[in-house]
Backbone as a printed PyTorch tensor [residue, N CA C, xyz], in Angstrom:
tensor([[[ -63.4530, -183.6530, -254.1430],
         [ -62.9660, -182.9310, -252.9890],
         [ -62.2940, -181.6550, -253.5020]],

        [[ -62.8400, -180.5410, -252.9920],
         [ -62.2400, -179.5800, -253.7310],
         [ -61.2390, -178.6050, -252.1090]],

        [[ -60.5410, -177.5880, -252.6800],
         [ -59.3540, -177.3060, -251.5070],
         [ -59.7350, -176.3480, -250.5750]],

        [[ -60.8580, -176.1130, -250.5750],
         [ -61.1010, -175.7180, -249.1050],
         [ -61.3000, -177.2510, -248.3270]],

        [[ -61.6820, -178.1810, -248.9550],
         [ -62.3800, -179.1190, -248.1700],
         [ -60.6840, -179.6240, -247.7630]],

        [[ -60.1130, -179.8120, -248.5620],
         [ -58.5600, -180.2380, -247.8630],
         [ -57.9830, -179.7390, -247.2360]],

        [[ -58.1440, -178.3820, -246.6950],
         [ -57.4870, -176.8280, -246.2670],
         [ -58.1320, -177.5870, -244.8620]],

        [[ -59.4440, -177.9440, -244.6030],
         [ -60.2000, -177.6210, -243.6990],
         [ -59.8160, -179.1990, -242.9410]],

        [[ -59.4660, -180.1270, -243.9700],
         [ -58.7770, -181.3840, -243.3400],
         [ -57.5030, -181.5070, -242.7270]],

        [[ -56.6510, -180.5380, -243.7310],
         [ -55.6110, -180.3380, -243.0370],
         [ -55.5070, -179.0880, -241.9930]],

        [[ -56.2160, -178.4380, -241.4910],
         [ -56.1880, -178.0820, -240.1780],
         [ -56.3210, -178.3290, -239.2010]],

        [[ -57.6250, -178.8140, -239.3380],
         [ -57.8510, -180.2310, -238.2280],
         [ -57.0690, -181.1210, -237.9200]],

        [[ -56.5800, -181.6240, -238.9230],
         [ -55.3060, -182.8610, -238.8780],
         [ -54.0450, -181.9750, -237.8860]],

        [[ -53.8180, -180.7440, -238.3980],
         [ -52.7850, -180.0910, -237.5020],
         [ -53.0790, -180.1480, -236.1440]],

        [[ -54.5690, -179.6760, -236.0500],
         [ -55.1730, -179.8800, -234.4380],
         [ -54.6500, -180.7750, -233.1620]],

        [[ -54.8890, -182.0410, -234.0120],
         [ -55.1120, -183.3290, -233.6960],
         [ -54.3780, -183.7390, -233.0760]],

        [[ -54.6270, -184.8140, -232.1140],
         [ -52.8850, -185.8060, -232.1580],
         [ -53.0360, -186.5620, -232.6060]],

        [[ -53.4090, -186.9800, -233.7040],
         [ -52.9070, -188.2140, -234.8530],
         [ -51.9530, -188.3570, -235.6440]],

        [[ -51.0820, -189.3980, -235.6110],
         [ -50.3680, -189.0520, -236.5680],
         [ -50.2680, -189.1090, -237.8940]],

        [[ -51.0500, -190.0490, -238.5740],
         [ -51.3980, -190.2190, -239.8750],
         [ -52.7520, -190.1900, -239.6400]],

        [[ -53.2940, -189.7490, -241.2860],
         [ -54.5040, -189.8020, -241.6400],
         [ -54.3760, -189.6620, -243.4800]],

        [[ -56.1350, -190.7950, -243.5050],
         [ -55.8610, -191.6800, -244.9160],
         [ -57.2470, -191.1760, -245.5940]],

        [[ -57.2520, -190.3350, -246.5240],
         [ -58.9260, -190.4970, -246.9400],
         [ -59.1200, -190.4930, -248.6240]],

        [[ -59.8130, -191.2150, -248.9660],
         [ -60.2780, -191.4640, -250.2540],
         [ -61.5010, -190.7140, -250.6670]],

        [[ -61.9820, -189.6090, -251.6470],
         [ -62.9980, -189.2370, -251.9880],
         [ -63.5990, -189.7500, -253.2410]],

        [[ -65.0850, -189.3100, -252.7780],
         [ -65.6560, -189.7290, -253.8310],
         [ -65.0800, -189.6660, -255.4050]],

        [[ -64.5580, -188.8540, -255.8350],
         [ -63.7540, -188.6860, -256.7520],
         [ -62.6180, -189.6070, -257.6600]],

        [[ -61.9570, -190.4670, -255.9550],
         [ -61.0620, -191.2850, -256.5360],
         [ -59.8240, -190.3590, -255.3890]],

        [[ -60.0880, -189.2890, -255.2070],
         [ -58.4120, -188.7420, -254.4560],
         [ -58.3350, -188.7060, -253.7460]],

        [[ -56.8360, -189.5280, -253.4910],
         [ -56.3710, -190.0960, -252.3780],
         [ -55.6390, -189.1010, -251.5150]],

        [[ -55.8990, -188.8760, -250.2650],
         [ -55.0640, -187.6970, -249.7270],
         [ -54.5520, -187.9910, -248.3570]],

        [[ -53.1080, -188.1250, -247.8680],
         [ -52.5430, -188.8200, -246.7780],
         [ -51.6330, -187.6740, -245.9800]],

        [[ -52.3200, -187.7980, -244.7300],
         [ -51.3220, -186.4350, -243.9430],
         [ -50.3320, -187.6860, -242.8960]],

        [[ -49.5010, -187.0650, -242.7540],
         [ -48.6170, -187.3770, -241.5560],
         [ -47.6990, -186.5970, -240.6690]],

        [[ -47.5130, -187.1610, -239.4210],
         [ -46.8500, -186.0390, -238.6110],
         [ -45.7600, -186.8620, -238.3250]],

        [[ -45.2850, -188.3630, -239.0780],
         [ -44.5320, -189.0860, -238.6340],
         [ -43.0270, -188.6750, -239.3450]],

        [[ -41.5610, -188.7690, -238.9030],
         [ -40.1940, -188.2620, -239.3020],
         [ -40.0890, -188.5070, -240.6870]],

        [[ -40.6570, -190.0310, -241.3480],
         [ -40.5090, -190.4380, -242.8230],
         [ -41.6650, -190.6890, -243.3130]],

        [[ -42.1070, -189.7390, -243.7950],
         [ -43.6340, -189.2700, -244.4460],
         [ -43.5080, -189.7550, -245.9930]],

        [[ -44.0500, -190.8760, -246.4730],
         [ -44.1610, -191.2140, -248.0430],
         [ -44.8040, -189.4260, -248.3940]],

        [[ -44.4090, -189.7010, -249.7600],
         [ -45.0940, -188.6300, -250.6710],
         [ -46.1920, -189.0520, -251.6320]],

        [[ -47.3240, -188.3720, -251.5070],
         [ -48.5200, -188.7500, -252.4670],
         [ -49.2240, -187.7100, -253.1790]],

        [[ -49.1180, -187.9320, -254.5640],
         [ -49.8270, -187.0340, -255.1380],
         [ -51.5410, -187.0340, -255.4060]],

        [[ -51.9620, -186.1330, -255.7670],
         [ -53.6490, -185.7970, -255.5630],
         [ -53.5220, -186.4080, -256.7820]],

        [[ -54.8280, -186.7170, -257.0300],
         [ -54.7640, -187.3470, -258.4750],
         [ -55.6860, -186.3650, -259.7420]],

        [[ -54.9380, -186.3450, -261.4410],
         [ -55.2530, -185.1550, -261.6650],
         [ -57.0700, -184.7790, -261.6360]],

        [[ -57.5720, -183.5050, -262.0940],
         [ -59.0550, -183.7540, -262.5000],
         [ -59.3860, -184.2560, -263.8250]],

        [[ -60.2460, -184.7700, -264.1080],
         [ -60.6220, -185.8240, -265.2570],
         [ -60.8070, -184.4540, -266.2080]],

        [[ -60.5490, -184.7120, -267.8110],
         [ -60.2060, -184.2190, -268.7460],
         [ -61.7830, -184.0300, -269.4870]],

        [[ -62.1850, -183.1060, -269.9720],
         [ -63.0140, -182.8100, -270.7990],
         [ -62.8980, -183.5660, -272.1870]],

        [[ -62.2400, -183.6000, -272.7430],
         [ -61.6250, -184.0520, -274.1410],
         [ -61.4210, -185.8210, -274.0760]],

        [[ -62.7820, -186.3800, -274.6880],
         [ -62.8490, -187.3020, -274.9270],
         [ -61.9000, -188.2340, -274.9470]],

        [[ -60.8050, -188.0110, -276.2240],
         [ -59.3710, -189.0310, -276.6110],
         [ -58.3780, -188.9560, -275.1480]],

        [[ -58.3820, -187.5820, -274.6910],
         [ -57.8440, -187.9210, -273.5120],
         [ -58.3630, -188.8040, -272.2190]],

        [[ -59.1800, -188.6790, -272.0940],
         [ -59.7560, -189.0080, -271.2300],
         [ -59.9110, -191.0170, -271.4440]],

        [[ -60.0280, -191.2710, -272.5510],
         [ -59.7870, -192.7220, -272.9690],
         [ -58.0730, -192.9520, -272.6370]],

        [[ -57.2810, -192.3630, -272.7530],
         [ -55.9600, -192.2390, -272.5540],
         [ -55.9140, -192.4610, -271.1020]],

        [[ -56.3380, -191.8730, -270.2490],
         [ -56.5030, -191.8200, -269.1060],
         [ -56.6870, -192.7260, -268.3530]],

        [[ -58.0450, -193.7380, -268.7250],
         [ -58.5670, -194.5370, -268.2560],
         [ -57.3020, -196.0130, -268.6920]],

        [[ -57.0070, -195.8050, -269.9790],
         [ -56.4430, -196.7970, -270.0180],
         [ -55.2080, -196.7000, -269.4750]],

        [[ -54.4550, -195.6550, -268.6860],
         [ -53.0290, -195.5180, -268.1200],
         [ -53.6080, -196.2110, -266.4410]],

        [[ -55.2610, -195.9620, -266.2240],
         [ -55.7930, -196.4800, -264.9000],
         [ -55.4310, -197.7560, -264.8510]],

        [[ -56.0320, -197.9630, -265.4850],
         [ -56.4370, -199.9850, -266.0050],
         [ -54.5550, -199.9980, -265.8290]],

        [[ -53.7530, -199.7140, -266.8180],
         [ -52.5130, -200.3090, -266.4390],
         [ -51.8750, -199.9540, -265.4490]],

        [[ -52.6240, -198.8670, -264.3830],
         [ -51.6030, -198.5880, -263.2010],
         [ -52.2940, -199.4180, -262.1280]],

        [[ -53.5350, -199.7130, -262.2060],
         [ -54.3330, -200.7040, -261.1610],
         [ -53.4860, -201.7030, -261.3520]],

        [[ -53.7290, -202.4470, -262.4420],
         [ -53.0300, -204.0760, -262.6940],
         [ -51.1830, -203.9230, -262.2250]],

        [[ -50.6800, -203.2240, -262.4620],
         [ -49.2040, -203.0760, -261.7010],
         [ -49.4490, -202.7740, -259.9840]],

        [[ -50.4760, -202.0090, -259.3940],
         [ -50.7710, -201.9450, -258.3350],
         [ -50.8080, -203.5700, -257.6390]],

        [[ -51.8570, -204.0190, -258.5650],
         [ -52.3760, -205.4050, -258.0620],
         [ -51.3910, -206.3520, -257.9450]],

        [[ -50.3470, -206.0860, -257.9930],
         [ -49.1610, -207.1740, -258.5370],
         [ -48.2270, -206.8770, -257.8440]],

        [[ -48.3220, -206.0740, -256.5580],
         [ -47.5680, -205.7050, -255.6510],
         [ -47.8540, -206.1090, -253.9920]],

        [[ -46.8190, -206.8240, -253.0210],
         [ -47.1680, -206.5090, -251.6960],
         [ -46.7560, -205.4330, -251.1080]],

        [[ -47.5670, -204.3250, -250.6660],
         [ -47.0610, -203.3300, -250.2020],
         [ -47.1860, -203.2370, -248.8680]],

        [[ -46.1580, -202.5290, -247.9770],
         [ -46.0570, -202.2230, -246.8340],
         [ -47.5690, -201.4720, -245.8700]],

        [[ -47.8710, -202.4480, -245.0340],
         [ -49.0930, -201.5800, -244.6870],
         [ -49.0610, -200.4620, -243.4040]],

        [[ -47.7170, -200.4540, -243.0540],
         [ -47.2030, -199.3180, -241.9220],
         [ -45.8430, -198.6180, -241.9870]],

        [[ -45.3780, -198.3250, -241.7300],
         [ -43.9560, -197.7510, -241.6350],
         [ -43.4740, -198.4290, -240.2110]],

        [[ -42.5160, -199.0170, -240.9230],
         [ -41.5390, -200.1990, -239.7500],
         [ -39.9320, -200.1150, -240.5460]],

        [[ -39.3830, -201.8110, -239.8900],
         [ -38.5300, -202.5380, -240.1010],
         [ -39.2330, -203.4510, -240.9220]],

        [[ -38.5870, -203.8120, -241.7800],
         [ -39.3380, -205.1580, -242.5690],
         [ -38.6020, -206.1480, -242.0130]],

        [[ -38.8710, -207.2890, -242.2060],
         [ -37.6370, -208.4150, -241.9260],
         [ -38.7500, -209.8420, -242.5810]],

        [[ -37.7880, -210.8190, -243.1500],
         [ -37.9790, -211.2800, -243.6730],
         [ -38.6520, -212.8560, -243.1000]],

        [[ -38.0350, -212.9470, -241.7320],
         [ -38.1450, -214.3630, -241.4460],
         [ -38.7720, -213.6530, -239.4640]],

        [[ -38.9260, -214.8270, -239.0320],
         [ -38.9680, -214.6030, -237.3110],
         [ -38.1690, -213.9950, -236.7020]],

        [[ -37.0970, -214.8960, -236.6410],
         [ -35.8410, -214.0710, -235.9640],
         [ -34.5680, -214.8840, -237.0700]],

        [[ -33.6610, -214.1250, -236.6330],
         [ -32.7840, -214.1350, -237.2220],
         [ -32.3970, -215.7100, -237.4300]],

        [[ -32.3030, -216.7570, -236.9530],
         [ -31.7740, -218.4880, -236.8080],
         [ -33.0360, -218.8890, -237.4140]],

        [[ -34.1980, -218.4600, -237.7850],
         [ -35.3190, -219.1040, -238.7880],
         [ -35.3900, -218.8330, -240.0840]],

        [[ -35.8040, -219.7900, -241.0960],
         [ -36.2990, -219.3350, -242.6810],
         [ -36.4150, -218.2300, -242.9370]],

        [[ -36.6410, -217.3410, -243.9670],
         [ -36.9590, -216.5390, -244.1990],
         [ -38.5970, -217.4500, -244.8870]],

        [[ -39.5680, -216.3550, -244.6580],
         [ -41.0740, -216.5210, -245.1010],
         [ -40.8140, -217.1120, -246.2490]],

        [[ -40.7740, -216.4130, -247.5720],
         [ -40.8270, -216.5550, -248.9370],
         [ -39.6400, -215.6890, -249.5590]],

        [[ -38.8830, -216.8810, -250.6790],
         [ -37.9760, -216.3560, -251.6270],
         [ -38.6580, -215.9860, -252.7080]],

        [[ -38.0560, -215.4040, -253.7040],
         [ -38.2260, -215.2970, -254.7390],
         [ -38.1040, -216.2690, -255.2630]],

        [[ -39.3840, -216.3290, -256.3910],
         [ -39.3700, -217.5920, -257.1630],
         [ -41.0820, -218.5250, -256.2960]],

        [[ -41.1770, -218.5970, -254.9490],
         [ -42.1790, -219.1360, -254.0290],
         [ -43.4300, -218.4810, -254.4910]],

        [[ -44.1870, -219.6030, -254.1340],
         [ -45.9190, -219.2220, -254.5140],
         [ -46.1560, -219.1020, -253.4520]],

        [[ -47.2360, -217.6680, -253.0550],
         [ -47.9470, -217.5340, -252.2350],
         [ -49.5340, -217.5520, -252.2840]],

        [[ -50.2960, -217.5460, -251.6030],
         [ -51.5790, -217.4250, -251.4210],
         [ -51.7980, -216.3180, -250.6490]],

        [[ -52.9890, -216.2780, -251.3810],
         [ -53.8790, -214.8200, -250.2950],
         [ -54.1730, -214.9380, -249.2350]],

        [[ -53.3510, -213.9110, -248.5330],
         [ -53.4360, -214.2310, -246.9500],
         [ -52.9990, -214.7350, -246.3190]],

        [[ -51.6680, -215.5320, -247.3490],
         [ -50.4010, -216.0770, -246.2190],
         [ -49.1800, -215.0450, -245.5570]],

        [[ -48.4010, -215.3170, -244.5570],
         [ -47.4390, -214.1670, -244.0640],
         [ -46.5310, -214.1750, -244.9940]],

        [[ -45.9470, -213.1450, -245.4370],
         [ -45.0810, -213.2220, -246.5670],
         [ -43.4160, -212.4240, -245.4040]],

        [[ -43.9990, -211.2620, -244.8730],
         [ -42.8400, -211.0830, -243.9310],
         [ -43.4480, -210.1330, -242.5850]],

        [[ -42.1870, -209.3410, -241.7420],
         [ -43.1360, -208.8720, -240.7640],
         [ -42.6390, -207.4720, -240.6330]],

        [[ -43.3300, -206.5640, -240.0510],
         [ -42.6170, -205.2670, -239.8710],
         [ -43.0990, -204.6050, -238.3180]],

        [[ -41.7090, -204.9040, -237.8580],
         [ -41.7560, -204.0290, -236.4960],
         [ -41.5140, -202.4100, -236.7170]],

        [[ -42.6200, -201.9100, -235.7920],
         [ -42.9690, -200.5920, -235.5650],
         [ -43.1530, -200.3490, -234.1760]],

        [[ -42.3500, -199.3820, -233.5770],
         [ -42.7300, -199.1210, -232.2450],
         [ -42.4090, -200.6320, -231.0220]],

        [[ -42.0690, -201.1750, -231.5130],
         [ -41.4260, -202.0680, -230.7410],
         [ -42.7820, -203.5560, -230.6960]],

        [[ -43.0970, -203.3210, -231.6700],
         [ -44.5000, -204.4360, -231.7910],
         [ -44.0060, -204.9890, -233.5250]],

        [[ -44.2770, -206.3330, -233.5240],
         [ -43.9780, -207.1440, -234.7400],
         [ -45.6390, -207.1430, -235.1840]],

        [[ -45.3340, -206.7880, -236.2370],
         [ -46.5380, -207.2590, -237.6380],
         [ -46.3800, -208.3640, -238.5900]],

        [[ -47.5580, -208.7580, -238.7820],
         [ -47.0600, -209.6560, -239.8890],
         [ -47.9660, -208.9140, -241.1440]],

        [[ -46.9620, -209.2350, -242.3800],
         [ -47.5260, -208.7340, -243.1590],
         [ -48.0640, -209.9340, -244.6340]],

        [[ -49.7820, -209.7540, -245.1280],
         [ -50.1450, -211.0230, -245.5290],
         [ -50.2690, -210.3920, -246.5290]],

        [[ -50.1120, -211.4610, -247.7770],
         [ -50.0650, -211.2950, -248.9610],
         [ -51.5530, -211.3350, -249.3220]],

        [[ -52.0190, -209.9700, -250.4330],
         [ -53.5630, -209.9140, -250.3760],
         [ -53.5290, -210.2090, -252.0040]],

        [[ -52.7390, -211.1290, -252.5910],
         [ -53.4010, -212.1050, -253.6620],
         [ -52.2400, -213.0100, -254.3200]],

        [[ -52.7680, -214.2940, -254.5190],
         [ -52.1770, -215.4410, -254.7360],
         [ -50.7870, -215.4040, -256.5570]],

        [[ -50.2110, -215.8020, -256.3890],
         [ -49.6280, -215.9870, -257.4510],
         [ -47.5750, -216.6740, -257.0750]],

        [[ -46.9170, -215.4670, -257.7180],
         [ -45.5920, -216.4690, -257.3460],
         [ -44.7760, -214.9540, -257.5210]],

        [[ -43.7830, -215.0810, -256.6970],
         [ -42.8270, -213.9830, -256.1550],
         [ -42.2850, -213.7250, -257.2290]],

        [[ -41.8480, -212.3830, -257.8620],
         [ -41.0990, -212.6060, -259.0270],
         [ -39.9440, -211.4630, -258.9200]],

        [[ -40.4860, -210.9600, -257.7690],
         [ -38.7350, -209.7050, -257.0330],
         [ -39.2550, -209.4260, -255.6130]],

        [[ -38.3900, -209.2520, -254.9680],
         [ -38.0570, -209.1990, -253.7610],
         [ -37.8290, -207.2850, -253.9730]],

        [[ -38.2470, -206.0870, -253.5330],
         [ -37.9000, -204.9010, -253.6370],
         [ -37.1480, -203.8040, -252.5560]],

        [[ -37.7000, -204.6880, -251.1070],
         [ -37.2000, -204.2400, -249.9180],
         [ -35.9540, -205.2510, -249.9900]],

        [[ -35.2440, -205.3670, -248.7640],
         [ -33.9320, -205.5300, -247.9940],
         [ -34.3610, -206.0010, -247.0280]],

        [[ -34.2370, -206.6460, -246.0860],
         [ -34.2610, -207.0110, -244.4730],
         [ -33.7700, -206.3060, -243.9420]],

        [[ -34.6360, -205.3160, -243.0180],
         [ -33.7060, -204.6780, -242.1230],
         [ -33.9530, -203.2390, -242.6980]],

        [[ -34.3190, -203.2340, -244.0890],
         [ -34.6450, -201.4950, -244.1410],
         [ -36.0700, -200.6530, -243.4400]],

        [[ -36.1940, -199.2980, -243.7520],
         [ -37.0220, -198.8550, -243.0490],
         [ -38.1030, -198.9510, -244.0320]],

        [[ -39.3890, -199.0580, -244.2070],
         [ -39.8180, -199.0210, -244.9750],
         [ -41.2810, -198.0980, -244.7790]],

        [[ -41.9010, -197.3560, -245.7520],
         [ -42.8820, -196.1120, -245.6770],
         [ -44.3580, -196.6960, -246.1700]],

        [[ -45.0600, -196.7290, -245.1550],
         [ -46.7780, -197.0840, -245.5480],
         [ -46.7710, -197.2880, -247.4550]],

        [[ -47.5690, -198.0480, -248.0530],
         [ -47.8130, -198.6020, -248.9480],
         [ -46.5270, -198.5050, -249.8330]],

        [[ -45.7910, -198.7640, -249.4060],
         [ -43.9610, -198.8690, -250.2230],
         [ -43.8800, -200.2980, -250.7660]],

        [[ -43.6790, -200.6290, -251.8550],
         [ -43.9700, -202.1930, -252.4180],
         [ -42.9120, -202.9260, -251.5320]],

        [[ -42.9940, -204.3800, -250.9830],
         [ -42.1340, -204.7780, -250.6460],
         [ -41.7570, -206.1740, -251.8390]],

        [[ -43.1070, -206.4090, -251.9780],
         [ -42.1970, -208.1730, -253.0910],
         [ -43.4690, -207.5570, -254.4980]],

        [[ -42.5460, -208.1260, -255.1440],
         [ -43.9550, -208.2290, -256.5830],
         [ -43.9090, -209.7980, -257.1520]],

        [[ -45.6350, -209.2020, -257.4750],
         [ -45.9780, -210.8380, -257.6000],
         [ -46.4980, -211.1140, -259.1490]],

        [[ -46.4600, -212.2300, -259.7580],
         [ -47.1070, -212.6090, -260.9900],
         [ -48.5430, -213.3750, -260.5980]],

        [[ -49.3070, -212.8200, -260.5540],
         [ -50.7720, -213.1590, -260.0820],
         [ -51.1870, -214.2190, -260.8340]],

        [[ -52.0550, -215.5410, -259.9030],
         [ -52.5000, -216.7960, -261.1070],
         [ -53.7230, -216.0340, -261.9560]]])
């Protein structure tokens, strides 16, 4: 994706009434507009390196930023997180708890609508990173996990 093509996304996007927008290019770069008050920040990702040794450097900083990716539940909207139903119930999962893929781990109200948010791979809680009750920003880690 080169920057007219983003120039020409983000005008449109200005157009629009959407408020977020998410696109992945062929390339690999990830590029996220928003018109919402608490806008995460995302960087373009760099262009791939001519120079061989770097470029092995590269790949292997991928490989270790995927596998730390993978080992995260991240927020899939900008809400409230909260941990349990309501306040007089469990909380979902402590730290320390095994989850499975695709169980509710917690929920995040947005706009006055509850989400639940499911854990997209199995292993065992090993930090808790959000708070109950904070605000939290589209793909913002909320628990990290030690994957089986």
């Amino acid at each position: 994706m080169d920057e007219k093509d983003i120039e020409n996304l983000m005008d449109k996007f200005d157009k629009s009434s959407m408020k977020e927008f998410k696109v992945t290019g062929d390339d690999g770069t990830d590029i996220y507009f928003s018109k919402l008050e608490h806008a995460p920040v995302q960087n373009v990702a760099p262009a791939a390196s001519s120079n061989a040794a770097s470029t092995k450097n590269e790949n292997a900083s991928s490989n270790q930023a995927a596998q730390s990716i993978a080992a995260k539940i991240k927020a899939p909207l900008v809400g409230i997180v909260y941990f349990a139903q309501s306040p007089e119930k469990p909380v979902y999962k402590n730290v320390g708890d095994y989850v499975k893929k695709g169980e509710t781990v917690c929920v995040i109200e947005a706009m006055k609508v509850i989400n639940e948010v499911k854990s997209p791979i199995s292993g065992t809680i090993t930090k808790q990173v959000a708070n109950d009750g904070d605000m939290v920003e589209y793909d913002q880690p909320i628990f990290e996990v030690e994957e089986d």
